[in-house]
C-alpha positions as CSV (number, residue, x, y, z in Angstrom):
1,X,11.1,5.6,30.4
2,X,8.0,3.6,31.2
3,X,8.7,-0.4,31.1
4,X,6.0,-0.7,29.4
5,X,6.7,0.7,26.1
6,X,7.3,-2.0,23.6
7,X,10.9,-2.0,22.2
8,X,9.7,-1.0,18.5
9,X,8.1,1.8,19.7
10,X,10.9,2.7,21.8
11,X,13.1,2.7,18.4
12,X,10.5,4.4,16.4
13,X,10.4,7.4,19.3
14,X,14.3,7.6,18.7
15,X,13.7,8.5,15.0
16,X,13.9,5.1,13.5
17,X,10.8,4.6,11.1
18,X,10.7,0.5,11.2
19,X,10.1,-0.9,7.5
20,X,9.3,-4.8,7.1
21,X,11.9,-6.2,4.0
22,X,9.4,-8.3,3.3
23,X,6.0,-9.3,0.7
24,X,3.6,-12.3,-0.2
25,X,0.2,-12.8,-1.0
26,X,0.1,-15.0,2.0
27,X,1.6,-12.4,4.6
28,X,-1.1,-9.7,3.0
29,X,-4.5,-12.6,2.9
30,X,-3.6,-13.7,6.5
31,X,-4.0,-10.6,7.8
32,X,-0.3,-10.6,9.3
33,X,1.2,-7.8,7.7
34,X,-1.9,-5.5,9.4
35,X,-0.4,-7.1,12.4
36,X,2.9,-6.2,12.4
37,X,1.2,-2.7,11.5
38,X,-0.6,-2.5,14.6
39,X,1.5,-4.5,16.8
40,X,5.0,-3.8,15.9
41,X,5.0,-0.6,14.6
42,X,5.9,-1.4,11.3
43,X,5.1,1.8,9.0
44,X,6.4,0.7,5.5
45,X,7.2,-2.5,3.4
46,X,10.6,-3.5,0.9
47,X,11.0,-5.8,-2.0
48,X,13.2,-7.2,-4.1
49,X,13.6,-9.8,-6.4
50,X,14.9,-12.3,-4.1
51,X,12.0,-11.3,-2.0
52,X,9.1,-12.2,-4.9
53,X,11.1,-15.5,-6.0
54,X,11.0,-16.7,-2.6
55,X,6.7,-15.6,-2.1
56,X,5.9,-16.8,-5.6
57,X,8.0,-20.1,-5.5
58,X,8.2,-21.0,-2.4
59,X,3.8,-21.2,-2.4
60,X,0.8,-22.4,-4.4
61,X,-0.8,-19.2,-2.9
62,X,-0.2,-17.8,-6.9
63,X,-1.1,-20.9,-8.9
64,X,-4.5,-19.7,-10.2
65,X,-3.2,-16.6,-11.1
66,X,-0.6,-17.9,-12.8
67,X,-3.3,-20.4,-14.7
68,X,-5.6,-18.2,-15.2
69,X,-3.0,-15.5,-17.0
70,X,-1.5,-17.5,-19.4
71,X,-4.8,-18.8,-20.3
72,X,-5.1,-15.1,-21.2
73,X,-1.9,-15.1,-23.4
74,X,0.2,-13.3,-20.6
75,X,4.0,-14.7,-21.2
76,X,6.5,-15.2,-17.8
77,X,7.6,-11.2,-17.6
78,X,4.0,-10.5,-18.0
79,X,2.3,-12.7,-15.2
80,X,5.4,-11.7,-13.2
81,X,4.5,-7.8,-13.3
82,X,1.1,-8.8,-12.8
83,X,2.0,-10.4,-9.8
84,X,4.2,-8.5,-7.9
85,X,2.4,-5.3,-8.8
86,X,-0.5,-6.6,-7.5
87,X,0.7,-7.5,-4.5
88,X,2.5,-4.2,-3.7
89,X,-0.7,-2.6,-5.0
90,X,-2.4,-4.0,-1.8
91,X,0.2,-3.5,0.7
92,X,0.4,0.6,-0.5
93,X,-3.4,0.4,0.3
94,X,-2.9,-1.2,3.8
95,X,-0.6,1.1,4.7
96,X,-2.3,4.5,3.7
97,X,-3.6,5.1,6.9
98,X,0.2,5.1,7.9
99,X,0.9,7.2,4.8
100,X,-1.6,10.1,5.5
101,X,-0.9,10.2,9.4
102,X,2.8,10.9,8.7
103,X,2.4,13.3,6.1
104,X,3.5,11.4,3.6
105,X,6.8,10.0,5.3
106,X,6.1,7.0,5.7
107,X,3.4,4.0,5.2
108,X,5.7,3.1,1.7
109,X,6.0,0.5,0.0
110,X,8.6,-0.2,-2.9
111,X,9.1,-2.2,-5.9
112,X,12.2,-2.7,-7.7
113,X,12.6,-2.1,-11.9
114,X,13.8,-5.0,-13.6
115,X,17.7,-5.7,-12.0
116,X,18.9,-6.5,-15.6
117,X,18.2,-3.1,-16.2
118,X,20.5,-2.1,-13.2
119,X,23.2,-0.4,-15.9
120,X,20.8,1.0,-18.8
121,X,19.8,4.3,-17.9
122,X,16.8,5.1,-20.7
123,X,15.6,1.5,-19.2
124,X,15.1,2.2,-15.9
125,X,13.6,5.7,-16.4
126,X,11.1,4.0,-18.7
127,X,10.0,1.4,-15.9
128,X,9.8,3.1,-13.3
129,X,7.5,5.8,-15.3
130,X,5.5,2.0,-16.2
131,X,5.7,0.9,-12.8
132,X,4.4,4.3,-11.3
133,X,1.5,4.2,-13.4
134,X,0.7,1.0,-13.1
135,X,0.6,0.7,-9.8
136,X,-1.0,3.7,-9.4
137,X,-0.6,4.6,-5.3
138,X,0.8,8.0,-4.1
139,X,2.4,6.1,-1.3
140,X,4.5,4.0,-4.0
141,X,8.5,3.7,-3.9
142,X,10.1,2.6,-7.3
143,X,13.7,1.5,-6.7
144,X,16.8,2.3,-8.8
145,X,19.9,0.8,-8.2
146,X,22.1,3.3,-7.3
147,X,24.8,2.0,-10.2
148,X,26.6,4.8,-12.2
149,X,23.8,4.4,-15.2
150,X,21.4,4.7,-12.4
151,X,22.3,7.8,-10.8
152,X,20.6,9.9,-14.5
153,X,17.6,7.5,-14.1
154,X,17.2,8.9,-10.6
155,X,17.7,12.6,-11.5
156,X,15.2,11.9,-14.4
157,X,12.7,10.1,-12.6
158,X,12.3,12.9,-9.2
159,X,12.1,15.6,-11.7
160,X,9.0,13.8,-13.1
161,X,7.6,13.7,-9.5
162,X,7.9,10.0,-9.0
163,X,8.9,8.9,-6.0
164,X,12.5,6.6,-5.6
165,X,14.1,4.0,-2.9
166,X,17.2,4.2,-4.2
167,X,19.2,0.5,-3.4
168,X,22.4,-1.2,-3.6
169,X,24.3,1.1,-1.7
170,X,27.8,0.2,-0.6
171,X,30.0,3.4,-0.6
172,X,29.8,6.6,1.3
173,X,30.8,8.3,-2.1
174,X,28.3,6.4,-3.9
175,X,26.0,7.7,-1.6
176,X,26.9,11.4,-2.1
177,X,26.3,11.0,-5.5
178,X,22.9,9.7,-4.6
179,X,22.1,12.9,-2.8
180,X,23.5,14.9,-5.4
181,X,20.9,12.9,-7.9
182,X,18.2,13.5,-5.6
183,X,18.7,17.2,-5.2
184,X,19.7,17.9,-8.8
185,X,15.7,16.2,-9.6
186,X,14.1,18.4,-7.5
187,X,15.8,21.0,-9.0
188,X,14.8,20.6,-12.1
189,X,11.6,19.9,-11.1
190,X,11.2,23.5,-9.6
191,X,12.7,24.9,-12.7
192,X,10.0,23.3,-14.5
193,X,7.3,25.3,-12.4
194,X,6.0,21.8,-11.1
195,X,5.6,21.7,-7.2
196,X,8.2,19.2,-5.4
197,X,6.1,18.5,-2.0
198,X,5.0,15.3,-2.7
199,X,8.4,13.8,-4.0
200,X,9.6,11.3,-1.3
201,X,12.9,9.8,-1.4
202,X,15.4,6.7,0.5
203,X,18.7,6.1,0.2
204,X,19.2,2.1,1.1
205,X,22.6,1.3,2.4
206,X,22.7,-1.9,2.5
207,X,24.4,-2.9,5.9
208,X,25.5,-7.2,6.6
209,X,27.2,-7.7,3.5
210,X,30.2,-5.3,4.3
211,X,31.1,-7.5,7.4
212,X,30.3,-10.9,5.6
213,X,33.1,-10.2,2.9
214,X,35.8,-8.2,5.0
215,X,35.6,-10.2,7.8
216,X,37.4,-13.3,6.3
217,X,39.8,-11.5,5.2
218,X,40.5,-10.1,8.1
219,X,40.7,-13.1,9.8
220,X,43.9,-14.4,7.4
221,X,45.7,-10.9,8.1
222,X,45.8,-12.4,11.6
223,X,47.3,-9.7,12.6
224,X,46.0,-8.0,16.4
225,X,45.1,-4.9,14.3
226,X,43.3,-6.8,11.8
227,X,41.4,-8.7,14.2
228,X,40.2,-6.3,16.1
229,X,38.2,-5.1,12.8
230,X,36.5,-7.8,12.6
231,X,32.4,-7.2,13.1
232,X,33.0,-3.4,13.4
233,X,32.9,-2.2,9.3
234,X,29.2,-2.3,8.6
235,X,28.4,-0.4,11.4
236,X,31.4,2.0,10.6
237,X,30.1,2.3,7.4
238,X,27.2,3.1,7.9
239,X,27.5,5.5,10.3
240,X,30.2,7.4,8.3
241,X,27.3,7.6,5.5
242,X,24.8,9.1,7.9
243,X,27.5,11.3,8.8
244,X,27.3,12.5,5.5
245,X,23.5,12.8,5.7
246,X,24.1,14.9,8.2
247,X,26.5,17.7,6.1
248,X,24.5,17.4,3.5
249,X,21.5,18.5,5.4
250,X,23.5,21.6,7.2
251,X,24.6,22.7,3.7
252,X,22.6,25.7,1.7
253,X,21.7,24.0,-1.2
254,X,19.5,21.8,0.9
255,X,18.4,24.3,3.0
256,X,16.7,26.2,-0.2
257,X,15.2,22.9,-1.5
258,X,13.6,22.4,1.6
259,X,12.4,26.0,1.7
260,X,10.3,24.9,-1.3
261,X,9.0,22.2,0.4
262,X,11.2,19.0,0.0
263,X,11.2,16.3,1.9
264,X,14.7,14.9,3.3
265,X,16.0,12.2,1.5
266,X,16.1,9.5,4.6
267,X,19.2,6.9,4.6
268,X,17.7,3.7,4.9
269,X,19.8,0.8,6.5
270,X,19.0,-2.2,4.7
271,X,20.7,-5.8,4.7
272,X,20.3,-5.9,8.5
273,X,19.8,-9.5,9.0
274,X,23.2,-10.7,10.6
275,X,25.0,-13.4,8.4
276,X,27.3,-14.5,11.2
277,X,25.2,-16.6,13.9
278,X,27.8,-15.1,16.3
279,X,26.8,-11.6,16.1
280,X,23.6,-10.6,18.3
281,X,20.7,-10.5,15.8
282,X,19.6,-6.9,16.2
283,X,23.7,-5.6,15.5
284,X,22.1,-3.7,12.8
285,X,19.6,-2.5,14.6
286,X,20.5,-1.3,17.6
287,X,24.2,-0.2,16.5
288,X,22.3,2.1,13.7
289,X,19.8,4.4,15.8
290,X,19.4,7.8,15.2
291,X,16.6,10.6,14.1
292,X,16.0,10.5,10.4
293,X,16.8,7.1,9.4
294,X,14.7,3.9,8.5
295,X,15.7,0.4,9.0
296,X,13.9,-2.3,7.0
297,X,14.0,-5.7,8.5
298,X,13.5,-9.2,7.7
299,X,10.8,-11.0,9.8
300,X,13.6,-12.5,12.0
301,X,15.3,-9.5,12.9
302,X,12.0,-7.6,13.8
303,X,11.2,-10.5,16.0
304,X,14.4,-10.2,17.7
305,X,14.2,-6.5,18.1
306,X,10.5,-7.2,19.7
307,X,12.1,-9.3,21.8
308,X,15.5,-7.8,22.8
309,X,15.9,-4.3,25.7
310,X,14.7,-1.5,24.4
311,X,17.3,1.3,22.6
312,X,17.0,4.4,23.9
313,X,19.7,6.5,22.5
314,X,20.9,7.7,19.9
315,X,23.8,5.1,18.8
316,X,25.1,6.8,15.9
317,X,25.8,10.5,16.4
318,X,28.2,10.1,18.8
319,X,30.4,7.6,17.3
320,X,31.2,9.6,14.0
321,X,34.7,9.8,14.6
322,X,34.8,6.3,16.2
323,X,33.6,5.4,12.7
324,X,35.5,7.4,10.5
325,X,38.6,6.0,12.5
326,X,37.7,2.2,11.9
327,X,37.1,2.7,8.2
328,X,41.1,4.2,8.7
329,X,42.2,1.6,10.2
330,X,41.2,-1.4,7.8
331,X,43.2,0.8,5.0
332,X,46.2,0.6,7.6
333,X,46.3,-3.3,7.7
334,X,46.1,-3.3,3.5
335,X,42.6,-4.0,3.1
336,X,40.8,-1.4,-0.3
337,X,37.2,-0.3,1.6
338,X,36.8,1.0,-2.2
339,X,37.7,-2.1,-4.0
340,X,35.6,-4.4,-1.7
341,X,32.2,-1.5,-2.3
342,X,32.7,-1.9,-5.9
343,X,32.6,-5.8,-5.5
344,X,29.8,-5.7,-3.5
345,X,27.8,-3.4,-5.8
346,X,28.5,-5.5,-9.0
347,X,27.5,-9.2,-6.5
348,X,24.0,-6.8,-5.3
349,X,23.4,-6.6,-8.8
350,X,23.9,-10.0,-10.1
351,X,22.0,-11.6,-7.1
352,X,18.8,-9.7,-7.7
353,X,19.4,-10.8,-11.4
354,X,19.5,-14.0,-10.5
355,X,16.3,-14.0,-8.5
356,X,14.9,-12.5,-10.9
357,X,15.6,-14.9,-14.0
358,X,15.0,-17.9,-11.7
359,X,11.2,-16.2,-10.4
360,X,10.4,-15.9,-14.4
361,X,11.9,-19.1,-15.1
362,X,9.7,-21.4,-12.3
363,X,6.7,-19.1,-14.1
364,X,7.3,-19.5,-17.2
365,X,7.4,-23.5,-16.4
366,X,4.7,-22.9,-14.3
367,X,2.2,-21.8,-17.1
């Protein structure tokens, strides 16, 4: 391959659309999101709560809007959706260029409903119809926690044609259910005689967090067996759910959705930012390559990536049974993959809850 070819493109040619995990007002006024566009072939944008209580409180850059709404009457929740749609608003516009040159694949960007919603079904079907409409872009993403009382709100939500980053992904099963969600939307979609071509969909498995909570324990098995697990079940994971991804799409029920003119529902690998300092910063990067899939990565990691050899292979396909084997064998030295998914769902949950209530609390002070 020519030397020349910057590392982000070199991922991007193996299949890997790169999303940036990351939104302010700053990053969109000082022109450096359109950089990273242009430069370092980013082609979509994530938020999250955390994500908007760290631009909105972490700046002044908001302080006159904030001023400025409550003089208007606008309470914290109020100047908050104000905010945040706003700013997604302008990024979905940035990236439209990407959005129409891809066919609609990528150039999204995504907002998340309300996280305290996360287990109240008629909730989040009702925000993300609000959020849809009020942000008003084709290239939009509204994401649903993929929580049991989410996986209805997704169905619900496709079938109305809106388009859904599904997040908080932990389990492989989890994630079937996901697909089945997705599928079972456009279904009903078609049944209702309305067209299903413009329905986009990610599934974000969310990567880093797997090996921050099983590695510990891990490490007081102390065992050889257990030890050699350590730093190897994220990627595992993952890989076993794009495995999945992969049967699903060889399967006919796909196959006739597709016919009509779906569009695949893409795993996304999100929570890619290493936790350990020990691990290379682009693990989750470079360990997760492969045609179909998007990574969306914190400004660090991307950085890192731009900096690091170029990945040139596919790094997933060919490991499936490697995978499939390492997810065996933490179940061999006693630890539940299950039980620890589960955990990590209900934590996902309660820190974007958290973000959230502290972003309206430092607003509602603020007003």
């Amino acid at each position: 391959m020519d030397q020349a070819v910057r590392p982000t493109t070199a991922l991007s040619r193996q299949g890997v659309a790169i999303w940036l995990d990351d939104l302010s007002r700053r990053r969109l006024d000082s022109g450096d999101l359109a950089q990273k566009v242009d430069e370092l072939d980013v082609v979509g944008v994530t938020t999250n709560p955390a994500i908007f209580q760290a631009a909105i409180t972490g700046s002044d850059d908001y302080a006159a809007d904030i001023a400025r709404l409550a003089a208007e009457g606008a309470d914290a929740e109020q100047i908050v959706r104000e905010l945040t749609t706003e700013d997604v608003r302008r990024a979905c516009d940035l990236l439209r260029p990407v959005w129409e040159a891809t066919d609609g694949q990528d150039g999204r960007v995504s907002i998340e409903v309300d996280p305290r919603l996360a287990h109240d079904t008629d909730a989040t079907i009702a925000q993300a119809r609000e959020l849809w409409a009020e942000v008003d872009r084709d290239n939009l993403l509204i994401k649903i926690p993929g929580t049991p009382e989410g996986l209805p709100a997704i169905r619900q939500v496709i079938a109305d044609g809106i388009s859904v980053n599904v997040t908080l992904l932990f389990a492989v099963a989890r994630y079937r259910e996901v697909i089945d969600a997705y599928f079972a939307g456009l279904e009903d979609r078609l049944a209702a005689g309305q067209p299903i071509h413009q329905v986009s969909s990610v599934a974000s498995f969310f990567v880093s967090r797997l090996d921050t909570e099983v590695d510990p324990r891990l490490a007081d098995l102390d065992t050889p067996q257990a030890r050699a697990l350590i730093g190897t079940l994220a990627v595992a994971n993952a890989r076993s759910a794009y495995g999945a991804y992969l049967e699903v799409a060889d399967g006919d029920r796909w196959q006739a959705l597709e016919e009509q003119g779906a569009n695949p529902q893409r795993p996304l690998w999100a929570s890619t930012g290493v936790k350990n300092p020990d691990y290379p910063p682009t693990l989750y990067v470079t360990e997760l390559v492969a045609p179909g899939t998007v990574n969306t990565m914190p400004e660090a990691t991307l950085d890192a990536v731009a900096a690091a050899p170029a990945v040139t292979t596919d790094t997933i396909t060919g490991n499936l049974d490697r995978a499939h084997a390492t997810l065996a064998a933490l179940g061999e030295v006693g630890i539940d993959l299950d039980e620890v998914t589960d955990l990590l769902e209900t934590q996902g949950v309660a820190k974007f809850e958290d973000a959230w209530n502290g972003l309206l609390a430092t607003v509602d002070a603020a007003r």
